[in-house]
Residue, then its C-alpha position, 0 to 999 in steps of 0.5 A: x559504521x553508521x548507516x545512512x539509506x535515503x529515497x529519493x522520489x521526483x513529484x511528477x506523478x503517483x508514486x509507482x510501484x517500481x519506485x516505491x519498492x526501493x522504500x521498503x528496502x531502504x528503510x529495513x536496511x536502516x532499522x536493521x542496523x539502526x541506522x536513518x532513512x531520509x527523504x530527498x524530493x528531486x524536484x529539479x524539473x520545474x515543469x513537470x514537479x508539483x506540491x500536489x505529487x510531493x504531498x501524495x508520495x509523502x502520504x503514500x510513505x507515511x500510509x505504508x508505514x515508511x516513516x523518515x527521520x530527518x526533514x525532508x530535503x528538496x533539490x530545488x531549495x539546495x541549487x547554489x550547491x549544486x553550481x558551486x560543484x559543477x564551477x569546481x569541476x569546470x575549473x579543475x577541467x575535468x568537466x564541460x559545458x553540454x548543451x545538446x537538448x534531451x532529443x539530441x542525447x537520445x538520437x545519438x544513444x540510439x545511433x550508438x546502439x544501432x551500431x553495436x556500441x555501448x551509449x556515450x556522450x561524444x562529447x560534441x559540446x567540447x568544442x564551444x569556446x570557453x566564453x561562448x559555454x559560459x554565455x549560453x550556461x544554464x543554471x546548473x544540473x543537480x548532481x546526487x553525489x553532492x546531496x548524498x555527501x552533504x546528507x552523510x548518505x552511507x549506502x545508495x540502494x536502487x533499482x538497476x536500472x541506475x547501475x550504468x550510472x554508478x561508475x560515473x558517480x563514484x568518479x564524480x564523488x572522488x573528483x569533487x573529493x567527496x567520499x563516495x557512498x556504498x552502492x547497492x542494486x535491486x532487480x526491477x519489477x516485471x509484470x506476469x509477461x515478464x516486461x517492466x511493470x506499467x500500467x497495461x499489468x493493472x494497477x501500478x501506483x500505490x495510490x491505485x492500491x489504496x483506493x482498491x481497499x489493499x492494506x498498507x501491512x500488506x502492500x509493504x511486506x509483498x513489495x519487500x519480498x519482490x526480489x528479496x527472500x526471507x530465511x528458510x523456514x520462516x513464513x512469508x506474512x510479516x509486519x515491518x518489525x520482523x522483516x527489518x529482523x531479518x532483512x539483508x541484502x545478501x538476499x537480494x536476487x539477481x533476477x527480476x521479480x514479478x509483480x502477482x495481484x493475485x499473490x498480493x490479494x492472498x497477501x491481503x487476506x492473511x493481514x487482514x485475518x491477523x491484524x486485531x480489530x482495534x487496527x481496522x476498527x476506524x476505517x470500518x467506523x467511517x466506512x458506515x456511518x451511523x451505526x454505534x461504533x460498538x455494533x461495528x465492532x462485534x461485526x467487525x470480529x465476525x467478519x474478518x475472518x474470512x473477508x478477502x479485503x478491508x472494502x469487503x470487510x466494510x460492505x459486509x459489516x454495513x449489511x449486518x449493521x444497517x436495517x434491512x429493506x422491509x420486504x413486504x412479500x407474505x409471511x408463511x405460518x411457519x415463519x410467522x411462527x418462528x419469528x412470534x417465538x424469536x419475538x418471546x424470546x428476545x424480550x428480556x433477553x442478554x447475548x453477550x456472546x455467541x454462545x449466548x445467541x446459540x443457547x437462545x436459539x436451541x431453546x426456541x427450537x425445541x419449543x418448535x415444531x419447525x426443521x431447524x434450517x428453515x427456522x434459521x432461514x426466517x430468522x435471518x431473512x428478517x434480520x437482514x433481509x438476505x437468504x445468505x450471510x453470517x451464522x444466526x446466532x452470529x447475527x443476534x449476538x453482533x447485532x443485539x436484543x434490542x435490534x434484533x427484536x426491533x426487526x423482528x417486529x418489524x418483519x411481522x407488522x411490515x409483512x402482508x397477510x397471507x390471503x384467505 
């Protein structure tokens, strides 16, 4: 059987996590059996949708790795088919018109929940007559079981917070003669107090998520393990191609899952570690400017290794990378010596590797009378301004010869003397 799964966001605002985890879960379940996944914009409420949202949400999909297969479909272009569904059902009695306002509806589902009963409509609209209800129509509700048949949609996978409304589509599908799809629900996601998740957690949208430095690998694959658990034995940080392996809703728990920022920040920094640096390199590129791309890259290597975060990545590949502020304060003799010996022994000198620097800097030291520790913190004091930071001889080889000689001449030229 072909699958077909679609996701079917509204463009009223960000796309929130709640939504967006459904994406993920629908597009794994299409890869895995090699399947499509498409894209509904239900963008029937004229008020409340927006081109600006519409574009954000596809940015966000498109950003998470989510990509769709067919051309994106939107509700609002596709209203006649929905009227022409709900004159058959009007025709064939099986529906009536409804005019009650959102507020009315909702009073009378509290009403009935105070009661002790399940909500219902009670069907107070019944008694218009016929040519009154016609007068007074509007034009029409958008029905998603006329899309999902028009869309060969197979499968409809979703929260459950829509499993009240399946029975009424699966009768709604049959009356239209329509083959209804196979429905499948997911817990929500509940914040660590155990209450849906909303804004009071923290960041709830994927947007908020992009703009903290979160990456997409990481996002994608912790939003596919809330409420999904992969086979024993396997580990927890995977790339999209393994989890649509090994996904399938069998898996699927029961229970609510819990949205952990602290859980998606080790999630982060296991990606980030993994993920080579070519993936990183244009985003970190961008987030320095001016530095030589190459430089970037040898402190690109370096730093990741134990960054928690890509913003963390950048802010560290910018101190390395850049000049540091002159730092006028007196140069102490030792240092002063330590940083004429670097001087010497930088001129002419090649470090194409970590090692390299390593040697260089084990050949200073023994032409030095000088405790190891406080030769590597001149040496790095002057090459970035900053008593803590990467190994020396990390910073020699990321930075070069020819900048590390340029700062160290620097330091001593830019330093005061010491007073006589």
């Amino acid at each position: 059987m072909s699958v077909w799964v679609r996701f079917g966001p509204s463009p009223t605002g960000p796309l929130h996590l709640g939504s967006a985890r459904t994406a993920p879960f629908n597009w794994l379940f299409a890869r895995k059996h090699g399947g499509r996944f498409l894209l509904r914009i239900e963008d029937t409420d004229p008020e409340r949708s927006s081109p600006r949202w519409e574009s954000a949400i596809m940015s966000d999909l498109a950003w998470l790795g989510l990509s769709w297969d067919e051309a994106p479909v939107r509700q609002s272009e596709r209203l006649d088919a929905y009227r022409s569904a709900a004159e058959r059902l009007l025709a064939g009695g099986t529906a009536d018109y409804c005019f009650c306002t959102p507020e009315a509806l909702e009073a009378q589902r509290q009403e009935q929940l105070a009661r002790g009963l399940p909500p219902r409509y009670d069907g107070r609209c019944r008694a218009i007559p016929p040519d009154e209800a016609r007068r007074r129509r509007s034009a029409g509700e958008p029905a998603a079981v006329v899309d999902d048949s028009w869309m060969s949609v197979t499968h409809v996978i979703r929260g459950d917070d829509h499993l009240a409304n399946t029975p009424r589509q699966m009768a709604l599908a049959r009356t239209l003669e329509l083959e209804p799809a196979m429905y499948a629900h997911l817990p929500l996601i509940h914040g660590q107090d155990g209450t849906p998740l909303s804004k009071r957690h923290g960041a709830a949208t994927v947007e908020e998520h992009r703009r903290s430095a979160i990456l997409p690998e990481a996002l994608v694959s912790y939003l596919a393990l809330l409420g999904w658990s992969p086979p024993a034995g396997q580990t927890e940080v995977m790339d999209l191609a393994l989890l649509s392996q090994l996904f399938s809703l069998d898996r699927v728990s029961r229970s609510p899952a819990r949205f952990d920022p602290e859980r998606l920040s080790w999630f982060n920094r296991q990606h980030l570690r993994r993920l080579p640096v070519e993936r990183l390199l244009p985003e970190v590129v961008a987030g320095v400017p001016g530095v030589e791309p190459a430089v970037v890259e040898r402190a690109l290597h370096a730093v990741k290794r134990e960054a928690s975060s890509l913003r963390e990545v950048i802010e560290q590949v910018g101190e390395v990378s850049r000049e540091p502020i002159a730092d006028l304060r007196p140069l102490s003799t030792v240092d002063r010596a330590v940083l004429e010996g670097l001087r010497s022994a930088l001129r002419g000198a090649a470090l194409p590797s970590e090692a390299e620097a390593r040697l260089l800097l084990d050949r200073l030291e023994g032409t030095l009378n000088v405790r190891k520790r406080a030769m590597m913190h001149a040496i790095r004091v002057a090459l970035t301004g900053r008593p803590q930071g990467l190994p020396v001889a990390t910073l020699l080889w990321v930075i070069g010869p020819a900048a590390a000689l340029r700062r160290v001449e620097r330091a001593l030229t830019q330093a005061a003397p010491i007073a006589s």
